[in-house]
The first five atom37 places (N, CA, C, CB, O) and aatype in JSON, in Angstrom:
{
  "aatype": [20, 20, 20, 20, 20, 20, 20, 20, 20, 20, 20, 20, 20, 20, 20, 20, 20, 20, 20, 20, 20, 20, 20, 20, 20, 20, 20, 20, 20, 20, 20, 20, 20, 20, 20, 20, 20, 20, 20, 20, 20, 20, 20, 20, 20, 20, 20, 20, 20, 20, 20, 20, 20, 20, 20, 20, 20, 20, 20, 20, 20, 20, 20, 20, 20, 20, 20, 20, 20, 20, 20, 20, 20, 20, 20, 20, 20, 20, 20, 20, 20, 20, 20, 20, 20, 20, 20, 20, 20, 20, 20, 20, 20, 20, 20, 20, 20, 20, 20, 20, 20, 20, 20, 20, 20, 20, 20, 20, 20, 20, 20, 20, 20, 20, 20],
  "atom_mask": [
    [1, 1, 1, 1, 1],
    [1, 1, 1, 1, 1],
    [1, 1, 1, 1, 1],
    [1, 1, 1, 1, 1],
    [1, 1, 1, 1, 1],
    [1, 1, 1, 1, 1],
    [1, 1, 1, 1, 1],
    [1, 1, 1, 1, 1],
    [1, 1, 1, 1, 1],
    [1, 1, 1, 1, 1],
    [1, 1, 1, 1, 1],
    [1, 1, 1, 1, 1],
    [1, 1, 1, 1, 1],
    [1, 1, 1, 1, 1],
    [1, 1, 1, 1, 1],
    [1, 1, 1, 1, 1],
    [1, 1, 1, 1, 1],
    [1, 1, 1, 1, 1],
    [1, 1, 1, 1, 1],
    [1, 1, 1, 1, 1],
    [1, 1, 1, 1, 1],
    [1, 1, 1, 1, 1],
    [1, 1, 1, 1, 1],
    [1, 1, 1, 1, 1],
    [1, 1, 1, 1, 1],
    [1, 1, 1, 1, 1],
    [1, 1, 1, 1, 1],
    [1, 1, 1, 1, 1],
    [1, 1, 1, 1, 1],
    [1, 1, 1, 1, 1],
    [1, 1, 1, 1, 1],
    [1, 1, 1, 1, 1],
    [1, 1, 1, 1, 1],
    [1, 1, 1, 1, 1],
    [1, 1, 1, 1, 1],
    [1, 1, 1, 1, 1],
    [1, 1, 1, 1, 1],
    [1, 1, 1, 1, 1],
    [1, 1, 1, 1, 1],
    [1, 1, 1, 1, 1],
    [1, 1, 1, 1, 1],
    [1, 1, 1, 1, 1],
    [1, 1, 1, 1, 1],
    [1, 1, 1, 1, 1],
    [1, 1, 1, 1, 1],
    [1, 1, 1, 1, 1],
    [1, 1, 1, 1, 1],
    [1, 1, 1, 1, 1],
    [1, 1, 1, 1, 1],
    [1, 1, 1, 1, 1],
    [1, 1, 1, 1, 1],
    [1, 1, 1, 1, 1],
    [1, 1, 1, 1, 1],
    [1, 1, 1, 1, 1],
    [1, 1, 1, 1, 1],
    [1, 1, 1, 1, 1],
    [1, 1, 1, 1, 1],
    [1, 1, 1, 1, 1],
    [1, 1, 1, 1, 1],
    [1, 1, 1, 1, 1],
    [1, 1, 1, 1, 1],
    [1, 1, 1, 1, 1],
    [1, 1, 1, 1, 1],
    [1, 1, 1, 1, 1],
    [1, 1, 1, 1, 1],
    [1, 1, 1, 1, 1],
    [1, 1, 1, 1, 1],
    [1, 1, 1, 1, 1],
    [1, 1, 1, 1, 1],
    [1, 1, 1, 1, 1],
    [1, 1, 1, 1, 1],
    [1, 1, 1, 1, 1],
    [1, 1, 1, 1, 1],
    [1, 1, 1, 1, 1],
    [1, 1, 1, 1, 1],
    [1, 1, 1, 1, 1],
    [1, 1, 1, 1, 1],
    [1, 1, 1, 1, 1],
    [1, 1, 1, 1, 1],
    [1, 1, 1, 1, 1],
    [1, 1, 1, 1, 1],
    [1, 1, 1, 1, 1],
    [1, 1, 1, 1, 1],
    [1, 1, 1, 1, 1],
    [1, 1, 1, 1, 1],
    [1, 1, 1, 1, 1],
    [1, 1, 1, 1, 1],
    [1, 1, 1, 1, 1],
    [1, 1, 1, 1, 1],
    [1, 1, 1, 1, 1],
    [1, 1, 1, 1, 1],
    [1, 1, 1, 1, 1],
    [1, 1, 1, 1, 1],
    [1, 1, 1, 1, 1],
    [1, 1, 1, 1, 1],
    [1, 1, 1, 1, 1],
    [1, 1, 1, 1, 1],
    [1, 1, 1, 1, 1],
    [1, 1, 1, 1, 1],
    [1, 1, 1, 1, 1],
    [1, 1, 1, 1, 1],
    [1, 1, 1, 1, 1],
    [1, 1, 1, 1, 1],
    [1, 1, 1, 1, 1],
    [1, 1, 1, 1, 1],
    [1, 1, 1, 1, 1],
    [1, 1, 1, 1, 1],
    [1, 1, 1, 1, 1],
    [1, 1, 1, 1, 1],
    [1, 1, 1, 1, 1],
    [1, 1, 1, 1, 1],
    [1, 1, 1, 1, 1],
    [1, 1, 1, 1, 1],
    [1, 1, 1, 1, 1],
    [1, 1, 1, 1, 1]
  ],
  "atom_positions": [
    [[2.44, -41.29, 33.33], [3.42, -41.68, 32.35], [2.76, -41.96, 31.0], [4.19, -42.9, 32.84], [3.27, -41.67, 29.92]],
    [[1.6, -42.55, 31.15], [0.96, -42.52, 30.0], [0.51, -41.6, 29.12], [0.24, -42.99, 30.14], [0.35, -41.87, 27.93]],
    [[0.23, -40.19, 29.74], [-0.5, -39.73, 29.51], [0.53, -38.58, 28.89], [-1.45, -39.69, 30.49], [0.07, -37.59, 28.31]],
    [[1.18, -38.67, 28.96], [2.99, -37.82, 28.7], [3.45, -38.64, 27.49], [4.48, -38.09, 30.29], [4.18, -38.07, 26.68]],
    [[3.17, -39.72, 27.32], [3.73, -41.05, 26.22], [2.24, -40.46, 24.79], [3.37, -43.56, 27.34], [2.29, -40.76, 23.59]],
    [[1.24, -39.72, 25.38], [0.47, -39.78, 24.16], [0.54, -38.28, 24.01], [-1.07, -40.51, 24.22], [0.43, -37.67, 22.94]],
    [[0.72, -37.73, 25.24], [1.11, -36.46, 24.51], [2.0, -35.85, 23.37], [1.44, -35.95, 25.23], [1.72, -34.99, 22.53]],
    [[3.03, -36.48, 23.57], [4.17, -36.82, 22.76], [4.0, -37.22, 21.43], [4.82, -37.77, 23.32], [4.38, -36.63, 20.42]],
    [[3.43, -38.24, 21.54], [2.91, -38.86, 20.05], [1.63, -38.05, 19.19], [2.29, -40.5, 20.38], [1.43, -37.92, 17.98]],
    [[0.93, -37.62, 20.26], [0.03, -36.24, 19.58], [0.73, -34.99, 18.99], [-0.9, -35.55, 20.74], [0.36, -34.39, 17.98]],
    [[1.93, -34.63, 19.86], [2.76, -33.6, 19.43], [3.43, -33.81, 17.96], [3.82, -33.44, 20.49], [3.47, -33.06, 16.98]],
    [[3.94, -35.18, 18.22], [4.99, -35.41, 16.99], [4.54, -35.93, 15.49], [6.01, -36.48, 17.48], [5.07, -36.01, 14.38]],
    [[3.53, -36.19, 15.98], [2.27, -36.8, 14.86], [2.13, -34.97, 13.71], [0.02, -37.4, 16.23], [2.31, -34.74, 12.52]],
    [[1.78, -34.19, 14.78], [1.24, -32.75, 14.72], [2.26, -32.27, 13.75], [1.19, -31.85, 16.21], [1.88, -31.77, 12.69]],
    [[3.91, -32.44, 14.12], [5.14, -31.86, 13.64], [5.09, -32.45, 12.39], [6.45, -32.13, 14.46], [5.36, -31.65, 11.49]],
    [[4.83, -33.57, 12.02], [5.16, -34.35, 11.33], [4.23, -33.86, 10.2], [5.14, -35.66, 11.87], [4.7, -33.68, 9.07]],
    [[2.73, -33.6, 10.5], [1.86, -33.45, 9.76], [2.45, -31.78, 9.26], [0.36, -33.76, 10.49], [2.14, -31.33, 8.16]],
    [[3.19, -31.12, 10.1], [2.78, -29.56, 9.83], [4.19, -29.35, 8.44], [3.03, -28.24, 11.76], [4.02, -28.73, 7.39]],
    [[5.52, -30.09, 8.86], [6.72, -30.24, 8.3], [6.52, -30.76, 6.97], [7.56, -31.04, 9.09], [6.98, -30.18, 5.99]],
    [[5.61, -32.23, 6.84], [4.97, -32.5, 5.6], [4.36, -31.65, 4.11], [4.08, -33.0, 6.1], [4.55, -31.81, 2.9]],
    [[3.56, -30.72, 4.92], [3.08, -29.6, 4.58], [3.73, -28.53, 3.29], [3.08, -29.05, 5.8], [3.45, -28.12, 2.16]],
    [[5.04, -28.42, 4.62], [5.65, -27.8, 3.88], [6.74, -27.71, 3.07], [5.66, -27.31, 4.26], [7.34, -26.78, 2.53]],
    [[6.88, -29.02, 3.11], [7.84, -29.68, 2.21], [7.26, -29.76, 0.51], [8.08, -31.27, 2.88], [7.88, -29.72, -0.55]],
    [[5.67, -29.91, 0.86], [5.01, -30.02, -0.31], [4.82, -29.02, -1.26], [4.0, -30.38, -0.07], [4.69, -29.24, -2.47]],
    [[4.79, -27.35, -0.45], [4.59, -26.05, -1.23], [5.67, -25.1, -0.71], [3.05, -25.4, -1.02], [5.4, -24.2, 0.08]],
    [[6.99, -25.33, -1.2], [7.58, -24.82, -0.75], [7.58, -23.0, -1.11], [8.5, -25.65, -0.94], [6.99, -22.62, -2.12]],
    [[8.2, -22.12, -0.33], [7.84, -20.53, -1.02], [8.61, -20.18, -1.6], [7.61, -19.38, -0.3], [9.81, -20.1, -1.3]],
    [[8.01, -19.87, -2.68], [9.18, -18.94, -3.43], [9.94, -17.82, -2.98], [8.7, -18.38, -4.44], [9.83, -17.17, -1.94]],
    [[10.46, -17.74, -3.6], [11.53, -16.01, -3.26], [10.91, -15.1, -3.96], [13.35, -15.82, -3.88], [10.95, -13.96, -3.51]],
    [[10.12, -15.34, -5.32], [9.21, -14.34, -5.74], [8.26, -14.81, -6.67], [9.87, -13.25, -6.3], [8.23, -16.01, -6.94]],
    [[7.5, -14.02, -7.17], [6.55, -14.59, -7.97], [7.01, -14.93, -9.41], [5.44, -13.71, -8.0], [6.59, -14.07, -10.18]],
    [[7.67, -15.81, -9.99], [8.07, -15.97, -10.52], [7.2, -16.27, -12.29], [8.7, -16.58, -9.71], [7.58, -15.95, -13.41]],
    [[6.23, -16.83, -11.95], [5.31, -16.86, -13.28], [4.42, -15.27, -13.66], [4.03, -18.21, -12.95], [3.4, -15.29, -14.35]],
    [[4.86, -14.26, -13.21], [4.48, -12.48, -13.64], [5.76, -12.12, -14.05], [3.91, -11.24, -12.25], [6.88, -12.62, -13.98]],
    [[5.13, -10.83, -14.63], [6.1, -10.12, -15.39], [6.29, -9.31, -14.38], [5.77, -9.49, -16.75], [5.48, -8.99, -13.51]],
    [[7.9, -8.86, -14.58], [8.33, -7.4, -13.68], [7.41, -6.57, -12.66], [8.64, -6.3, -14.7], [7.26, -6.59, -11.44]],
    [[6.89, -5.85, -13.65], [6.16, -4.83, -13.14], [4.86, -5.38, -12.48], [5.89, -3.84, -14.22], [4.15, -4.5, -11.99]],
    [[4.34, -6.79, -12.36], [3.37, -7.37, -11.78], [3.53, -8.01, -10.04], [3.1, -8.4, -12.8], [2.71, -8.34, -9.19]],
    [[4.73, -7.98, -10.09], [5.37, -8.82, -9.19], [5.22, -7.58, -7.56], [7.27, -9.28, -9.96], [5.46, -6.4, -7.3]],
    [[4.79, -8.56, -6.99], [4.76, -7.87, -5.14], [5.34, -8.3, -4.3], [3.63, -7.89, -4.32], [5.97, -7.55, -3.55]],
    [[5.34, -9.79, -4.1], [6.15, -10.7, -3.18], [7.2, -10.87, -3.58], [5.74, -11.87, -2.91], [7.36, -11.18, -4.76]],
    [[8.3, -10.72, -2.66], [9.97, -11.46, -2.58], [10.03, -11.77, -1.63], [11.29, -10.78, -2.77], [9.04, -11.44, -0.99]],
    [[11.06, -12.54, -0.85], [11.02, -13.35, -0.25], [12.43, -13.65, 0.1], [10.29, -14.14, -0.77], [13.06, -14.17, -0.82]],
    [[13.31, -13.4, 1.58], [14.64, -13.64, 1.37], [15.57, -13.13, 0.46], [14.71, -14.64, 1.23], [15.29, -12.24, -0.34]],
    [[17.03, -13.84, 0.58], [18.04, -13.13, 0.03], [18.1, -13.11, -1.61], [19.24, -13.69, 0.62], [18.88, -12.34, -2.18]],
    [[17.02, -14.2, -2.51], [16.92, -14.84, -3.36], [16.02, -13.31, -3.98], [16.37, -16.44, -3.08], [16.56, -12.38, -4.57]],
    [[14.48, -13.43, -3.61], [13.95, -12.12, -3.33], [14.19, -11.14, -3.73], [13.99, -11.81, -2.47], [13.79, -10.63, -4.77]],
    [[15.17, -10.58, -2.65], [15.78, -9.69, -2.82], [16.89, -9.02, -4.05], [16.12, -9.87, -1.91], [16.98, -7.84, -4.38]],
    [[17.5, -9.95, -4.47], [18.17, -9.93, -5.68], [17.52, -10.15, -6.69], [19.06, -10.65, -5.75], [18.23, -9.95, -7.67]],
    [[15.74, -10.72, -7.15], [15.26, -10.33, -8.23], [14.47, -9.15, -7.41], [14.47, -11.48, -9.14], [14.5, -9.72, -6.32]],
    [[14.03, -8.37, -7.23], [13.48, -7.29, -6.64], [14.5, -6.08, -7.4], [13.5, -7.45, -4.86], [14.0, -5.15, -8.03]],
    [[15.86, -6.22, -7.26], [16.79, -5.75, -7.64], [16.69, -5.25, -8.88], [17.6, -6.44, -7.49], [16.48, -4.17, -9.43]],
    [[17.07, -7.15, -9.34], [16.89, -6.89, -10.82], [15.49, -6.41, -11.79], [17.3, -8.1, -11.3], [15.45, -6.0, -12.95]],
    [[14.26, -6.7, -10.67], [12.99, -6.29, -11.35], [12.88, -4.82, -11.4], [11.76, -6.85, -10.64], [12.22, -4.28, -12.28]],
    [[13.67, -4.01, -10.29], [13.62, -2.32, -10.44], [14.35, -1.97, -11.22], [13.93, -1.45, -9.38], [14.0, -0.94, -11.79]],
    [[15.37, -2.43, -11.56], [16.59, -2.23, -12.99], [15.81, -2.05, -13.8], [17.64, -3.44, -13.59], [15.43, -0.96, -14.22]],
    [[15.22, -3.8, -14.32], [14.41, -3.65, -15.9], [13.84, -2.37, -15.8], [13.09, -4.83, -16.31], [14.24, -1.51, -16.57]],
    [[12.76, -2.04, -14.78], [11.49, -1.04, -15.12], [12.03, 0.48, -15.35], [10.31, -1.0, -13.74], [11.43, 1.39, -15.92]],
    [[13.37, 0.53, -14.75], [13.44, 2.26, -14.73], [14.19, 1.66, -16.21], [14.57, 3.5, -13.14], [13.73, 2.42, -17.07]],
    [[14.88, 0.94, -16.74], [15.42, 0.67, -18.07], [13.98, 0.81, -19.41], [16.2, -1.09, -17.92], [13.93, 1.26, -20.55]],
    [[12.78, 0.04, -18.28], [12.07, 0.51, -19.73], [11.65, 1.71, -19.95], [10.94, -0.14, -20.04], [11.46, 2.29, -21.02]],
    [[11.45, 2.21, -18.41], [11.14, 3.46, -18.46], [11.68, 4.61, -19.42], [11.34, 3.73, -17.36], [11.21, 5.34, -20.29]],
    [[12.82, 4.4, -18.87], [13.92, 5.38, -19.72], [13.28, 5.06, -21.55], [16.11, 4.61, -19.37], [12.71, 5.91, -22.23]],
    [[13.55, 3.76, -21.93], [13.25, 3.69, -23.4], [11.95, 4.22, -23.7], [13.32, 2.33, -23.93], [11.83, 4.97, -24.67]],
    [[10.95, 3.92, -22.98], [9.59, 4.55, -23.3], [9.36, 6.15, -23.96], [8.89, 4.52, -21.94], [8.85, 6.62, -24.98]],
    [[10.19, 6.79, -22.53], [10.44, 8.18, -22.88], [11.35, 8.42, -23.75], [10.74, 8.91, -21.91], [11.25, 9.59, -24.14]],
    [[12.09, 7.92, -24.19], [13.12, 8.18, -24.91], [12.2, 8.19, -26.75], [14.47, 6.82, -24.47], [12.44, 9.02, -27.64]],
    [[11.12, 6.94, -26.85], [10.61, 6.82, -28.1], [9.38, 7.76, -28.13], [10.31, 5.37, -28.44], [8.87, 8.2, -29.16]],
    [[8.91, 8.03, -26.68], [8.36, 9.83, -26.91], [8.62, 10.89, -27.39], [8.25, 10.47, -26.18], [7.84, 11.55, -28.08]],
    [[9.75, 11.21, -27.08], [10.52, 12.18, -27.43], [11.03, 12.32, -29.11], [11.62, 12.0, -26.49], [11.05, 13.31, -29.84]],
    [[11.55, 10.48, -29.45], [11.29, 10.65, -30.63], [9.91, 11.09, -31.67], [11.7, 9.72, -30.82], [9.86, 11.96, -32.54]],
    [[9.08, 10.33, -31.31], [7.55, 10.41, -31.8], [7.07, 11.67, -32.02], [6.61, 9.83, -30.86], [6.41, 11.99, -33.0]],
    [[7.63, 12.95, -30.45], [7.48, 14.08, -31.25], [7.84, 14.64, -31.59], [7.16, 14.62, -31.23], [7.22, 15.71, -31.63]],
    [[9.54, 14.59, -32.36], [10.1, 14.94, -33.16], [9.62, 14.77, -34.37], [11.01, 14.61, -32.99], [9.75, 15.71, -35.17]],
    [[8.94, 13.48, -34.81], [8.74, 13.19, -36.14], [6.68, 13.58, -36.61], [9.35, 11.26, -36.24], [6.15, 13.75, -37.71]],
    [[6.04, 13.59, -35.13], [4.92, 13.8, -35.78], [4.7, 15.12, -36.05], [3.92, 13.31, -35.17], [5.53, 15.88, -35.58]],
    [[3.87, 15.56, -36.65], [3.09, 16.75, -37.38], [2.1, 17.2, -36.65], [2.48, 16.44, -38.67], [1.46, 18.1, -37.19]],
    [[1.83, 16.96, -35.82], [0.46, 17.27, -35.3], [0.97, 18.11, -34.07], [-0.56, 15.86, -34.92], [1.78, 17.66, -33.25]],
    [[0.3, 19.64, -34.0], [1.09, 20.24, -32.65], [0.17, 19.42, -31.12], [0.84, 22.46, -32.65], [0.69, 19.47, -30.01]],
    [[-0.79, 18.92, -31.27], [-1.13, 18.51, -29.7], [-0.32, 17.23, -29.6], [-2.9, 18.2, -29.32], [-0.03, 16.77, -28.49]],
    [[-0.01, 16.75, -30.57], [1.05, 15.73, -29.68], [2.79, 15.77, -29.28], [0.97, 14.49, -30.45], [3.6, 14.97, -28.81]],
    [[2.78, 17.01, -29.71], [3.91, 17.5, -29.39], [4.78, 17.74, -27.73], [3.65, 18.58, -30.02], [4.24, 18.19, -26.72]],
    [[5.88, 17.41, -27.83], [6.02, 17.75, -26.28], [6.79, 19.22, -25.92], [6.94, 16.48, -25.57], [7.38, 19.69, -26.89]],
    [[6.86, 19.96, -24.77], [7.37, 21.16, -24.65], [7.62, 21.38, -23.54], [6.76, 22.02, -25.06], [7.1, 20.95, -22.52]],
    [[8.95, 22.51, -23.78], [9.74, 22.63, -22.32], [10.55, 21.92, -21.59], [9.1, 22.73, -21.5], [11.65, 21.74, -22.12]],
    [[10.41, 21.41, -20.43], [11.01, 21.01, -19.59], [10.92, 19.21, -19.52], [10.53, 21.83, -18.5], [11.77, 18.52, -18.97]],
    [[9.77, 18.71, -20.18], [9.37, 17.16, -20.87], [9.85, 17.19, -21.5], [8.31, 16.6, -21.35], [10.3, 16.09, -21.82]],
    [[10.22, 18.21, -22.21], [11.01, 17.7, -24.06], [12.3, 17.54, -23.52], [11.11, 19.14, -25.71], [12.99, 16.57, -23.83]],
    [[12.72, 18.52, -22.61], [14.3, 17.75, -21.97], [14.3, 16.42, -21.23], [15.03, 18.72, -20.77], [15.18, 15.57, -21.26]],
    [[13.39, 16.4, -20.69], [13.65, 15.74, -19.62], [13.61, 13.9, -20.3], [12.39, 16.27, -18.35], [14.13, 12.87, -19.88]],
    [[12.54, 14.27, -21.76], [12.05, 13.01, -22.63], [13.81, 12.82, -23.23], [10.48, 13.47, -24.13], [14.46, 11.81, -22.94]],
    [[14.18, 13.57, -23.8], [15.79, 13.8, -24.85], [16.62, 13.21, -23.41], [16.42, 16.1, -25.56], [17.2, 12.18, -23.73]],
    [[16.81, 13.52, -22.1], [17.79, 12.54, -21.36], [17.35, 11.18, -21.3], [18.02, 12.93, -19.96], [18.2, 10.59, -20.65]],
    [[16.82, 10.71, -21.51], [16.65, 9.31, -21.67], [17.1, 8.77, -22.33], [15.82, 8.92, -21.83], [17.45, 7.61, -22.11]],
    [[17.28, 9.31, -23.32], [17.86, 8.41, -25.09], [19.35, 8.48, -24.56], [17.59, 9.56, -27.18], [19.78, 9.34, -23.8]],
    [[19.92, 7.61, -25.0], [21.46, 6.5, -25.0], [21.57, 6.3, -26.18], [21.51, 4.92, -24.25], [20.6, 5.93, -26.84]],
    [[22.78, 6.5, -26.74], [23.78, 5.52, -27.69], [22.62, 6.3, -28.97], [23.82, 3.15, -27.34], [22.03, 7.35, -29.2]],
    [[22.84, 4.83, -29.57], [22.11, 5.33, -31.01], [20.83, 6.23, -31.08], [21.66, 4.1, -31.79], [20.75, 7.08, -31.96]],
    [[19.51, 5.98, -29.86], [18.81, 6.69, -30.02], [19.33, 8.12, -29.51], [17.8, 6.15, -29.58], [18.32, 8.82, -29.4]],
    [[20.0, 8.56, -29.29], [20.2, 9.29, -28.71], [20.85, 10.42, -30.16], [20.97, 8.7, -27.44], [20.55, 11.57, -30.47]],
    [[21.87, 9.39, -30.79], [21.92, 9.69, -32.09], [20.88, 10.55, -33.37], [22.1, 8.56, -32.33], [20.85, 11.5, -34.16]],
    [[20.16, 9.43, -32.87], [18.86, 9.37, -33.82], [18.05, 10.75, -33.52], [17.82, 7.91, -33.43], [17.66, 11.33, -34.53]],
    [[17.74, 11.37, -32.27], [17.25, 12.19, -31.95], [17.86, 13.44, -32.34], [17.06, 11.98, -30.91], [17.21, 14.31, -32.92]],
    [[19.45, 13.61, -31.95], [19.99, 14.86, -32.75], [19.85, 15.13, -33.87], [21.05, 15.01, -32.79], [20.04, 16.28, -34.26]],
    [[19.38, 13.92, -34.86], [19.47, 14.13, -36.32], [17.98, 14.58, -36.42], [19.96, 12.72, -37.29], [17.48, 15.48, -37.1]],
    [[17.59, 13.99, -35.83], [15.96, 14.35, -36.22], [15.84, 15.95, -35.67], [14.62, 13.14, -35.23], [15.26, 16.87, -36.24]],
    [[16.24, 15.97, -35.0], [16.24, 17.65, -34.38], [17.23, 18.53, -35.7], [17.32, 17.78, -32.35], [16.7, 19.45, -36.33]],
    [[18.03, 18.29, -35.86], [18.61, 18.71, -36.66], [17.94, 19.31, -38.41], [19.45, 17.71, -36.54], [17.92, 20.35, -39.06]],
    [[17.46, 17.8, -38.54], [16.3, 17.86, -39.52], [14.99, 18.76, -39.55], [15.84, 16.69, -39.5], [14.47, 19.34, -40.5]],
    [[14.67, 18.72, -38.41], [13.91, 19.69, -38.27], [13.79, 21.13, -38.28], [13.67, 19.47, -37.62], [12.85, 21.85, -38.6]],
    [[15.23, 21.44, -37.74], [15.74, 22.97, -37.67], [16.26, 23.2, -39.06], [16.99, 23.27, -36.48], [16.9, 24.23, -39.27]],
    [[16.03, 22.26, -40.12], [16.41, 22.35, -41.06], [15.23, 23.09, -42.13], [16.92, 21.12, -41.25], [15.29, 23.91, -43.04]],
    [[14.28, 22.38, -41.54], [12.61, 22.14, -42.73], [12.12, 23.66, -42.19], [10.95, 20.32, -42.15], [11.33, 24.3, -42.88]],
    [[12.81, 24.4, -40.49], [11.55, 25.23, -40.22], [12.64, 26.24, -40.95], [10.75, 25.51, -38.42], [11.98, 27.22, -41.3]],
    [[13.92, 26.41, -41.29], [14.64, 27.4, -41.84], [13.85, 27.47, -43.23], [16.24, 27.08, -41.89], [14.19, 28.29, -44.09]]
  ]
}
């Protein structure tokens, strides 16, 4: 009986110590002090919904990135930085709304200077 009475108290001592623990560092749902594209761990339903929102941002910047490529080689002069073919389309679907604007004119402009 005794020996069942300290087991017990060894056990619950144990729980107590392990529950403590983790009350102290609790886990995040994600890494929350990185940026987007730094981030590896999620964690649960919490997690999961910035995971979400962290693949949104990136294909969003993505898209803009290419999109100010596409501008860039519309406007530079230099033929190696130029883009061609199937990149130059593929750079021009990216652009939205105004840039997207912006790009017809510049194309436009251009088919203007080589006439």
């Amino acid at each position: 009986m005794n020996q069942l009475r300290n087991r017990l108290l060894v056990v619950s001592a144990l729980y107590t110590a392990i529950s403590g623990c983790s009350s102290l560092a609790p886990h995040q749902a994600y890494e929350q002090n990185k940026a987007p594209e730094n981030r590896n761990l999620y964690q649960g339903m919490t997690g999961y919904k910035q995971f979400l929102k962290d693949e949104t941002y990136l294909a969003n910047h993505e898209q803009y990135e290419n999109c100010q490529r596409y501008l860039l080689s519309l406007v530079n002069d230099d033929d190696s930085q130029q883009l061609s073919g199937e990149s130059l389309q593929g750079y021009k679907s990216a652009c939205k709304g105004s840039l997207l604007e912006t790009a017809n004119e510049l194309e436009r402009k251009r088919e203007d200077d080589e006439s």
